[in-house]
PDB file of N, CA, C and O in Angstrom:
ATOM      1  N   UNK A   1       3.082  13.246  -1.940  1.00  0.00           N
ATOM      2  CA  UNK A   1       2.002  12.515  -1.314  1.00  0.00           C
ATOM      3  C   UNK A   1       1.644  11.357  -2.232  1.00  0.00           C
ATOM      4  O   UNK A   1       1.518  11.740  -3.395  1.00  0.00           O
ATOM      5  N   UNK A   2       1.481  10.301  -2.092  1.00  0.00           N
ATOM      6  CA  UNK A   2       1.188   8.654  -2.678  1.00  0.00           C
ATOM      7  C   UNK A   2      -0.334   8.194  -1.820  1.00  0.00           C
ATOM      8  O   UNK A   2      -0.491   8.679  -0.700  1.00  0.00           O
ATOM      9  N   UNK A   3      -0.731   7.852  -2.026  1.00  0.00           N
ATOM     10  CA  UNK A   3      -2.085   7.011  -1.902  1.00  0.00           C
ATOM     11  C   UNK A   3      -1.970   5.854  -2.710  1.00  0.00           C
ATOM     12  O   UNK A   3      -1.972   6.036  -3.928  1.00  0.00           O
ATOM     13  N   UNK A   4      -1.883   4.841  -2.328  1.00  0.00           N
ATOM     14  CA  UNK A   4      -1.596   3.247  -2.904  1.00  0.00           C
ATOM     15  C   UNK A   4      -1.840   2.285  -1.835  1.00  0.00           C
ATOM     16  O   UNK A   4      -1.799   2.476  -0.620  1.00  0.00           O
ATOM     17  N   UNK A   5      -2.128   1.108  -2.555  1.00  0.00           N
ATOM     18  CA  UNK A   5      -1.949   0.080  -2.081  1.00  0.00           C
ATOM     19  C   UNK A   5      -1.115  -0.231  -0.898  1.00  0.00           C
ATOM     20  O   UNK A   5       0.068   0.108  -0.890  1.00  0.00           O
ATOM     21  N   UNK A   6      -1.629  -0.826   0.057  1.00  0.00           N
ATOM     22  CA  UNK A   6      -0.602  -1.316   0.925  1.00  0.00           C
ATOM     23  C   UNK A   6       0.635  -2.265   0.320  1.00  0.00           C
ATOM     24  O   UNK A   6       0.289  -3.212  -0.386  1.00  0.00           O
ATOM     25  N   UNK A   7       2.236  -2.031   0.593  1.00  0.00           N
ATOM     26  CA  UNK A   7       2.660  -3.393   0.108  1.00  0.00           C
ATOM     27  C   UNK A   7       2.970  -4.506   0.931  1.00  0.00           C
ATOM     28  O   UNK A   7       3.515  -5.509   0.470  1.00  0.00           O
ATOM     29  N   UNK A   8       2.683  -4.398   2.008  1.00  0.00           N
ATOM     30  CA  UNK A   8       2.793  -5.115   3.015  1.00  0.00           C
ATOM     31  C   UNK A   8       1.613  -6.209   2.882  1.00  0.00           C
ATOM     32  O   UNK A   8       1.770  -7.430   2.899  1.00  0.00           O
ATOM     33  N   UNK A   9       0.014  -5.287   2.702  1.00  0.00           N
ATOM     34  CA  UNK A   9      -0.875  -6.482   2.382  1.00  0.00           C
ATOM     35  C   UNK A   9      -0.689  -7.103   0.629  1.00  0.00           C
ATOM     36  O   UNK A   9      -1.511  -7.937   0.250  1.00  0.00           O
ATOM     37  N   UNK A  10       0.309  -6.679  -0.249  1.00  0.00           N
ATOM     38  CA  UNK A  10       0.431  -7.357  -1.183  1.00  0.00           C
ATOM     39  C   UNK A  10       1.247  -8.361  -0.829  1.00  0.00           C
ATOM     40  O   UNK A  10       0.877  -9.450  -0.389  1.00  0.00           O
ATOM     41  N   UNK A  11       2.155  -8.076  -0.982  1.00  0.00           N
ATOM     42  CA  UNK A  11       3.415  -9.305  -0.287  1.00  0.00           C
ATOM     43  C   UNK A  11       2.453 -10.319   0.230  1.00  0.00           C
ATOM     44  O   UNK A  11       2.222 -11.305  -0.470  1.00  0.00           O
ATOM     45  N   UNK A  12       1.973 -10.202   1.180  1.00  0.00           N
ATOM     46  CA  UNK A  12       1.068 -11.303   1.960  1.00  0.00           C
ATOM     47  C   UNK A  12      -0.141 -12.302   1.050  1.00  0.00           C
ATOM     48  O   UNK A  12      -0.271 -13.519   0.924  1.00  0.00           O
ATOM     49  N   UNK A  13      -0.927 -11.086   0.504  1.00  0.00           N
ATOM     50  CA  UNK A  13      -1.705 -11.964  -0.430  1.00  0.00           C
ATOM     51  C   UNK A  13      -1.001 -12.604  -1.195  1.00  0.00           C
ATOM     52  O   UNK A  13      -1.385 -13.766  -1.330  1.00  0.00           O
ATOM     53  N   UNK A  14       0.034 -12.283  -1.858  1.00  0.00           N
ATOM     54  CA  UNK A  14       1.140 -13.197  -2.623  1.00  0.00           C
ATOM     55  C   UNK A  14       1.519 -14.435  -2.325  1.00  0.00           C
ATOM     56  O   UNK A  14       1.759 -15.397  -3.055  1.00  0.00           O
ATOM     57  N   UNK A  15       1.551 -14.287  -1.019  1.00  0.00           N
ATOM     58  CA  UNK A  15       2.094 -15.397  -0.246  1.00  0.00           C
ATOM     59  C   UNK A  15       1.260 -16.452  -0.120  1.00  0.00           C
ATOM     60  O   UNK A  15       1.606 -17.580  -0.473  1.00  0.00           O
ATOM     61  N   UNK A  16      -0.083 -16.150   0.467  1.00  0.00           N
ATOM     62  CA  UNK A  16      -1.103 -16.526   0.189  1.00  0.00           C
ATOM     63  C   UNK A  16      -1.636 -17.930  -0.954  1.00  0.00           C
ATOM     64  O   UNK A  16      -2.041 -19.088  -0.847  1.00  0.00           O
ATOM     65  N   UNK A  17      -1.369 -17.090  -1.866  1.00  0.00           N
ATOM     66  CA  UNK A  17      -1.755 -17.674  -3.371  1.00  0.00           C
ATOM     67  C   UNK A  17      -0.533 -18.408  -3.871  1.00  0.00           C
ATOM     68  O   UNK A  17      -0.680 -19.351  -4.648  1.00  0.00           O
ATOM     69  N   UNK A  18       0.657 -18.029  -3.471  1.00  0.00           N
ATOM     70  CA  UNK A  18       2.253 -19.130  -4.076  1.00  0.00           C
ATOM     71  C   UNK A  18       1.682 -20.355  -3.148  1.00  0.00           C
ATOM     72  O   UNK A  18       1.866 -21.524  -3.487  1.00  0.00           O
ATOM     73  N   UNK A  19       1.082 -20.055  -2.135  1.00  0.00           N
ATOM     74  CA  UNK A  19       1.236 -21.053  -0.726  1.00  0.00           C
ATOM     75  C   UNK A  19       0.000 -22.520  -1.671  1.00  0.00           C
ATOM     76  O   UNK A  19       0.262 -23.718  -1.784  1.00  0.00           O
ATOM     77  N   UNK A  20      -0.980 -21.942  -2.058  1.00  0.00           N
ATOM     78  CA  UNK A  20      -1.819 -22.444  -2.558  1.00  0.00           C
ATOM     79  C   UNK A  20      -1.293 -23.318  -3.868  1.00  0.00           C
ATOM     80  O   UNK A  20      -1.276 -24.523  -4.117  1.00  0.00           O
ATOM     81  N   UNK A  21      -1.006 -22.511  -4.353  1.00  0.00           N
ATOM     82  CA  UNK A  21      -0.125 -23.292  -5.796  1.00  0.00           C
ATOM     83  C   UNK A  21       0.480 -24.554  -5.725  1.00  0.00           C
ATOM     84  O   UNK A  21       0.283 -25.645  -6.260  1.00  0.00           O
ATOM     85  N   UNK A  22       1.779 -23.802  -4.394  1.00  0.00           N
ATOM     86  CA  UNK A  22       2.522 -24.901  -4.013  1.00  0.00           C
ATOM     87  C   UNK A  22       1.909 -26.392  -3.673  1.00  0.00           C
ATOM     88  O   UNK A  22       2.477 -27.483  -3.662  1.00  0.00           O
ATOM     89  N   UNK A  23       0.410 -26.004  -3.375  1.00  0.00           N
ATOM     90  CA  UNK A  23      -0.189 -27.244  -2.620  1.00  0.00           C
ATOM     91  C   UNK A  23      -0.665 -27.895  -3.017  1.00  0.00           C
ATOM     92  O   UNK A  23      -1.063 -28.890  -2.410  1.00  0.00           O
ATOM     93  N   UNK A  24      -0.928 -27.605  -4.587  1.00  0.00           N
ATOM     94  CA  UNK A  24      -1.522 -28.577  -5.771  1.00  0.00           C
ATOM     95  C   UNK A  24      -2.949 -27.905  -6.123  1.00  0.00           C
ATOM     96  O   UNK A  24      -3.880 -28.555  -6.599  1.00  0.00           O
ATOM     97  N   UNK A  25      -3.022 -26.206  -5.763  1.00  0.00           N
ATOM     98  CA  UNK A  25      -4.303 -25.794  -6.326  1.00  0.00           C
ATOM     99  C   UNK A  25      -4.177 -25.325  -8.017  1.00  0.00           C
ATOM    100  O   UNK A  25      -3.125 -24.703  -8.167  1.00  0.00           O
ATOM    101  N   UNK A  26      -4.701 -25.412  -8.887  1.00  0.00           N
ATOM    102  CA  UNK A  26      -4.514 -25.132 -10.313  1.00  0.00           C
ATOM    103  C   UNK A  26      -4.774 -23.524 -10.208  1.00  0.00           C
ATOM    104  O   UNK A  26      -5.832 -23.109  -9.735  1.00  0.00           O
ATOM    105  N   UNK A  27      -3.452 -22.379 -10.810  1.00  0.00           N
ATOM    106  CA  UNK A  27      -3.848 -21.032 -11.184  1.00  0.00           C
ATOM    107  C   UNK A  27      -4.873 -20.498 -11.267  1.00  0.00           C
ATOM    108  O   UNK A  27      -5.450 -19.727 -10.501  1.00  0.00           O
ATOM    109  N   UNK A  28      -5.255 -21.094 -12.672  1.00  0.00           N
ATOM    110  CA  UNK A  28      -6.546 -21.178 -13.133  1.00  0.00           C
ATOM    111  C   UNK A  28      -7.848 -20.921 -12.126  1.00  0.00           C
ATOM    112  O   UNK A  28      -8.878 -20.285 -12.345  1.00  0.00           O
ATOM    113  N   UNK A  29      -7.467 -21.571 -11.073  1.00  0.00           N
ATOM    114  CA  UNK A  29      -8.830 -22.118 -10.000  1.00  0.00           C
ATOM    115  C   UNK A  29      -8.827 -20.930  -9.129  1.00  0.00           C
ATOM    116  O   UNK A  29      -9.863 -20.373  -8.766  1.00  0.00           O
ATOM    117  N   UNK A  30      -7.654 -20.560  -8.804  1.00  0.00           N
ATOM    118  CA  UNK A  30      -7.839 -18.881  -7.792  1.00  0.00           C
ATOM    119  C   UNK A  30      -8.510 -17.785  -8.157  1.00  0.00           C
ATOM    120  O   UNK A  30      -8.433 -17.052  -9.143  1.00  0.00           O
ATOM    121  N   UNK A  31      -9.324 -17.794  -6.997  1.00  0.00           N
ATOM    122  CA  UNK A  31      -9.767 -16.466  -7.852  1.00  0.00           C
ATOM    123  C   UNK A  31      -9.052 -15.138  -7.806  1.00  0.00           C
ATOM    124  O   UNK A  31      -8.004 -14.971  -7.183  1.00  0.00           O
ATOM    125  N   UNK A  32      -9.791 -14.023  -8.631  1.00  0.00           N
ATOM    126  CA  UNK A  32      -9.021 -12.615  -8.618  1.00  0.00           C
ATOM    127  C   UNK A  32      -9.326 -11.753  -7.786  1.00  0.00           C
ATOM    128  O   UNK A  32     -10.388 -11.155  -7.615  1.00  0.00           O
ATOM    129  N   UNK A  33      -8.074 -11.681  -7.108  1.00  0.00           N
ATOM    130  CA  UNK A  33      -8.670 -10.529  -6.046  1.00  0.00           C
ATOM    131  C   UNK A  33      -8.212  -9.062  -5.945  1.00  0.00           C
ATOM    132  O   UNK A  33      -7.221  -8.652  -6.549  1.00  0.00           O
ATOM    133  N   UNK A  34      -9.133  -8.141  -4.998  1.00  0.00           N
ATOM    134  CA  UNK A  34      -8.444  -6.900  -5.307  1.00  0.00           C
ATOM    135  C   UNK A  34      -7.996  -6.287  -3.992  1.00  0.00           C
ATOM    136  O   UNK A  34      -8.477  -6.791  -2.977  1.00  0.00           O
ATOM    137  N   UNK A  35      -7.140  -5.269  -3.856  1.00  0.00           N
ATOM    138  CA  UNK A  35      -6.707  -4.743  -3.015  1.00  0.00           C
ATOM    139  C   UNK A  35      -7.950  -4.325  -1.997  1.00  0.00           C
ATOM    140  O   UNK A  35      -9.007  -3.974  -2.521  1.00  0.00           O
ATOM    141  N   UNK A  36      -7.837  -4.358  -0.491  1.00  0.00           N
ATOM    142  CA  UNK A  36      -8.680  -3.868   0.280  1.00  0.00           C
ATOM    143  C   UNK A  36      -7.822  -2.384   1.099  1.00  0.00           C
ATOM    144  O   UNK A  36      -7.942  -1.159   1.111  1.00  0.00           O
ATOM    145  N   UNK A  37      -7.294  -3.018   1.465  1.00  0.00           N
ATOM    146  CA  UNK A  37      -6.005  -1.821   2.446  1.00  0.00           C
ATOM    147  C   UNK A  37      -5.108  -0.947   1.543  1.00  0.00           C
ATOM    148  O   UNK A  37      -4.319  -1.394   0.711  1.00  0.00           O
ATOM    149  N   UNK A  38      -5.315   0.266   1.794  1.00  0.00           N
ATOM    150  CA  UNK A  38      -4.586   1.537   1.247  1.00  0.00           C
ATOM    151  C   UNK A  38      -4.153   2.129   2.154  1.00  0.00           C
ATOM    152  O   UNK A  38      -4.647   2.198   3.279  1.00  0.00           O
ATOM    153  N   UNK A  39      -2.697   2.869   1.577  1.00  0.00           N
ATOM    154  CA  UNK A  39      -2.148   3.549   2.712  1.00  0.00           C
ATOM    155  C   UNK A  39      -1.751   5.363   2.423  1.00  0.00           C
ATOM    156  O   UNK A  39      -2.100   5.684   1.287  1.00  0.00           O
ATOM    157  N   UNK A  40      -1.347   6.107   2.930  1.00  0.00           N
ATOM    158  CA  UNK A  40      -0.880   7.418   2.498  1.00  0.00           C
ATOM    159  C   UNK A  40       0.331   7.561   2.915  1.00  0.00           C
ATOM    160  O   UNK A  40       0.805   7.118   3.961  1.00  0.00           O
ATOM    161  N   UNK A  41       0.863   8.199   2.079  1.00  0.00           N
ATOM    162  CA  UNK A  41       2.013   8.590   2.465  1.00  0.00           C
ATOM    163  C   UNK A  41       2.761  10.060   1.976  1.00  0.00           C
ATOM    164  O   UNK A  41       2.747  10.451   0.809  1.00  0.00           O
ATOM    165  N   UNK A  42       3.374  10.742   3.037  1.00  0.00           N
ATOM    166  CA  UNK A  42       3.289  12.158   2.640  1.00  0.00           C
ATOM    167  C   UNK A  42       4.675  12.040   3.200  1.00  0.00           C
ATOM    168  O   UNK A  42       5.007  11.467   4.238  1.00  0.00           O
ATOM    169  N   UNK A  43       5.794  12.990   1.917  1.00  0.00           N
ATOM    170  CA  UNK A  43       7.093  13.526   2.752  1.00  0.00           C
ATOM    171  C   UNK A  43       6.789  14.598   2.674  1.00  0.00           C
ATOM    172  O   UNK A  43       5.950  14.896   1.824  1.00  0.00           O
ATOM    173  N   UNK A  44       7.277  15.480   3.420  1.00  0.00           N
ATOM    174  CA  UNK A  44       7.582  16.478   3.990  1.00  0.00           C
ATOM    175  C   UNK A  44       8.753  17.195   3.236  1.00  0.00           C
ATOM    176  O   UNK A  44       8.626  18.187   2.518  1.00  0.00           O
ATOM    177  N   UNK A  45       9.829  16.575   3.500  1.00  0.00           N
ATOM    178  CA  UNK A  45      10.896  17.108   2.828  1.00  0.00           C
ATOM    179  C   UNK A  45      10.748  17.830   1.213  1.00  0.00           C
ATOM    180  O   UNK A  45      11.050  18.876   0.639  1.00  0.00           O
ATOM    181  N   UNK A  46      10.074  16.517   0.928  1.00  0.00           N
ATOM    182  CA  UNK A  46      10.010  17.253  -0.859  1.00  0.00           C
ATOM    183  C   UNK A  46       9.159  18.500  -1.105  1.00  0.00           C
ATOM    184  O   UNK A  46       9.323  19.481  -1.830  1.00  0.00           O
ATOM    185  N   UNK A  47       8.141  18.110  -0.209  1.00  0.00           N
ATOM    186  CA  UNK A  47       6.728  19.290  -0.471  1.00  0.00           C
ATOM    187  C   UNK A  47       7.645  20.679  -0.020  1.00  0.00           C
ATOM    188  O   UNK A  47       7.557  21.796  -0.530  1.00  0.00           O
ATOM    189  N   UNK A  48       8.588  20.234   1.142  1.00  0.00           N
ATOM    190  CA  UNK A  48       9.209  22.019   1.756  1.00  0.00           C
ATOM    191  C   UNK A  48      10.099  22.353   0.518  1.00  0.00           C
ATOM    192  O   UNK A  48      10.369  23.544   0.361  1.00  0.00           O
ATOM    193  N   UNK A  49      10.622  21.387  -0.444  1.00  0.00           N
ATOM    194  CA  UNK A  49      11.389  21.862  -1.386  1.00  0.00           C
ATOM    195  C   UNK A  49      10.754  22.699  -2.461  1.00  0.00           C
ATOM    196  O   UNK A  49      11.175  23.752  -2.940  1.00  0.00           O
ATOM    197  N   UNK A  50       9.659  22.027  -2.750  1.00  0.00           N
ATOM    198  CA  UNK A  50       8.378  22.702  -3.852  1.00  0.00           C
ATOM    199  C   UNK A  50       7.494  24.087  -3.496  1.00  0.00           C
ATOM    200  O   UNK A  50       6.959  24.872  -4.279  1.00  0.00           O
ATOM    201  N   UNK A  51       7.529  24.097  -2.291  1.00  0.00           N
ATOM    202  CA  UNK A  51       6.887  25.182  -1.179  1.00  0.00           C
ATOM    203  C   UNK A  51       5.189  24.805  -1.133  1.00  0.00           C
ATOM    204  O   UNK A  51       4.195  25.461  -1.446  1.00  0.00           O
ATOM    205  N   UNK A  52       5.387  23.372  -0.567  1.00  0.00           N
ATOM    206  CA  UNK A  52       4.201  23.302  -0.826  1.00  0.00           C
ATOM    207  C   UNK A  52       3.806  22.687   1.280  1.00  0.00           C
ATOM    208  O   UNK A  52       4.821  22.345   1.886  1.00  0.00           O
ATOM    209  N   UNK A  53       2.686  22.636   1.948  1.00  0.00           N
ATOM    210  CA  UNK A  53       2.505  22.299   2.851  1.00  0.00           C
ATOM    211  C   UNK A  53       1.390  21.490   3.147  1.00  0.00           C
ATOM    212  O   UNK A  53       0.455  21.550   2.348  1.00  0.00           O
ATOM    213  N   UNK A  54       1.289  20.762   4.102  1.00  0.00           N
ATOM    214  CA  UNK A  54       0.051  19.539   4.249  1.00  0.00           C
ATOM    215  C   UNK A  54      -0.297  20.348   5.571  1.00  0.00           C
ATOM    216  O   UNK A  54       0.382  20.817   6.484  1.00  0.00           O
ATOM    217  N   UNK A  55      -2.030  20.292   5.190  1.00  0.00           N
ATOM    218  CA  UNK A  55      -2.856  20.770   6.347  1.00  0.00           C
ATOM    219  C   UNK A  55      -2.384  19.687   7.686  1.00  0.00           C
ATOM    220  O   UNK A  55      -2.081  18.498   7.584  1.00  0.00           O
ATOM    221  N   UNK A  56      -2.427  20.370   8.703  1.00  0.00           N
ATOM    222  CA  UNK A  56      -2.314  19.332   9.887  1.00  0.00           C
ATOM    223  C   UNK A  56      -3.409  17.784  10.114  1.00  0.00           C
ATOM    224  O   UNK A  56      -3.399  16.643  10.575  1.00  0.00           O
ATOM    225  N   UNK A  57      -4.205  18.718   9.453  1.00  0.00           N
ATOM    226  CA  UNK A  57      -5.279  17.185   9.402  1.00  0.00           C
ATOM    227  C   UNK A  57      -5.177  15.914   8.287  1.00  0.00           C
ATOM    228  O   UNK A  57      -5.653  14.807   8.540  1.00  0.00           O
ATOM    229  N   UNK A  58      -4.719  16.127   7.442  1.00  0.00           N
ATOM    230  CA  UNK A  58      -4.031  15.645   6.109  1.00  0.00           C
ATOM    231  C   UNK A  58      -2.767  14.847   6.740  1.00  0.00           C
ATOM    232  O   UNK A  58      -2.502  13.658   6.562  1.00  0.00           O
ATOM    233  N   UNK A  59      -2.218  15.572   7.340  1.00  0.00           N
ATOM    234  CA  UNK A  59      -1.018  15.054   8.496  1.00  0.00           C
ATOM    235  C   UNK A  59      -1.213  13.364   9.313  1.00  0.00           C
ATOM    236  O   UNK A  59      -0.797  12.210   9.204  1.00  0.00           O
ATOM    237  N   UNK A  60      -2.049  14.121  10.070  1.00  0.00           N
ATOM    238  CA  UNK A  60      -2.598  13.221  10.879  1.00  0.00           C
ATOM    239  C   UNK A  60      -3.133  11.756  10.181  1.00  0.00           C
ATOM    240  O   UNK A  60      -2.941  10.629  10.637  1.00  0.00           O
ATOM    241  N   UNK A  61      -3.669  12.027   9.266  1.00  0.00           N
ATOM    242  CA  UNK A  61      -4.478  11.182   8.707  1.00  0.00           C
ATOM    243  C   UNK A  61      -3.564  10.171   8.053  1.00  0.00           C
ATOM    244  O   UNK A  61      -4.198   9.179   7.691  1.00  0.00           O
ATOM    245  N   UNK A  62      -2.263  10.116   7.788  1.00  0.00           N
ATOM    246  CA  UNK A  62      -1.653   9.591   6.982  1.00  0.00           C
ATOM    247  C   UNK A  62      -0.578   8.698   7.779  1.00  0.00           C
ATOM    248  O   UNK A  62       0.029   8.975   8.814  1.00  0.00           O
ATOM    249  N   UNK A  63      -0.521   7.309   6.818  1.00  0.00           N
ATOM    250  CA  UNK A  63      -0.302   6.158   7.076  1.00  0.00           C
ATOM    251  C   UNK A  63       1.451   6.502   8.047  1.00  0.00           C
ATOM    252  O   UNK A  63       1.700   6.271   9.231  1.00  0.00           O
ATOM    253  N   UNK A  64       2.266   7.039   7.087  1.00  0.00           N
ATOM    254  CA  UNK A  64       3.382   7.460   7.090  1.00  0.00           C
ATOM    255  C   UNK A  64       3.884   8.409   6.570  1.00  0.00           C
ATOM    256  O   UNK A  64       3.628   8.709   5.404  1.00  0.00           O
ATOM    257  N   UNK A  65       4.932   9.267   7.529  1.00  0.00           N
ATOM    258  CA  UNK A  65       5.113  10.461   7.269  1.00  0.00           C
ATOM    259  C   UNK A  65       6.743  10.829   7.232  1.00  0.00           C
ATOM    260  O   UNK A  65       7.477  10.807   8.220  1.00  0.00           O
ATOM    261  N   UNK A  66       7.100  11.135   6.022  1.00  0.00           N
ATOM    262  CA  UNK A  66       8.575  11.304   5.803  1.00  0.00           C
ATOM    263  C   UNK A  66       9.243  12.290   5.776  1.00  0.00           C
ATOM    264  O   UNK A  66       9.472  13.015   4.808  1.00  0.00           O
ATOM    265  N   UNK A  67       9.650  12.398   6.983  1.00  0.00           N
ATOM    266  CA  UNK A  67      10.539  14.062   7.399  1.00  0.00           C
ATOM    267  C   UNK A  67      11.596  14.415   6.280  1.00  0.00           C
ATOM    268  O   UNK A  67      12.267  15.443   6.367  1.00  0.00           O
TER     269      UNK A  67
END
C-alpha cells in the first residue's frame, strides 16, 4: 500500500513552471509550491504473498488497485 503524491499532478505542475521559465519568468520569482492531490495505491498481489488483506472499504477507497 503507497499513499503519495499524485504523479500525474507533478508532471503537470512541472510543466507549469518550465512553461514559465521558458517565458522569461526569473526561478527565483516562482513561488514554492506544495502538493495538493494524493493518491493510494494498494496491490493485492504482494499483500496475498505476505498474508496480509485490505478491508473492503480500504479497497474501495483507493486511487488504484493492483491485482
Amino acid at each position: 500500500m503507497a499513499y503519495a503524491p499524485s504523479t500525474s499532478e507533478l508532471g503537470a505542475r512541472a510543466a507549469v513552471q518550465v512553461d514559465k521559465i521558458l517565458k522569461g519568468t526569473k526561478p527565483a520569482d516562482l513561488p514554492v509550491e506544495q502538493v495538493t492531490k494524493y493518491e493510494m495505491v494498494l496491490n493485492v498481489k504482494t499483500a496475498k504473498a505476505l498474508g496480509l488483506t485490505f478491508p473492503p472499504p480500504l479497497a474501495l477507497q483507493a486511487n488504484r488497485v493492483i491485482e
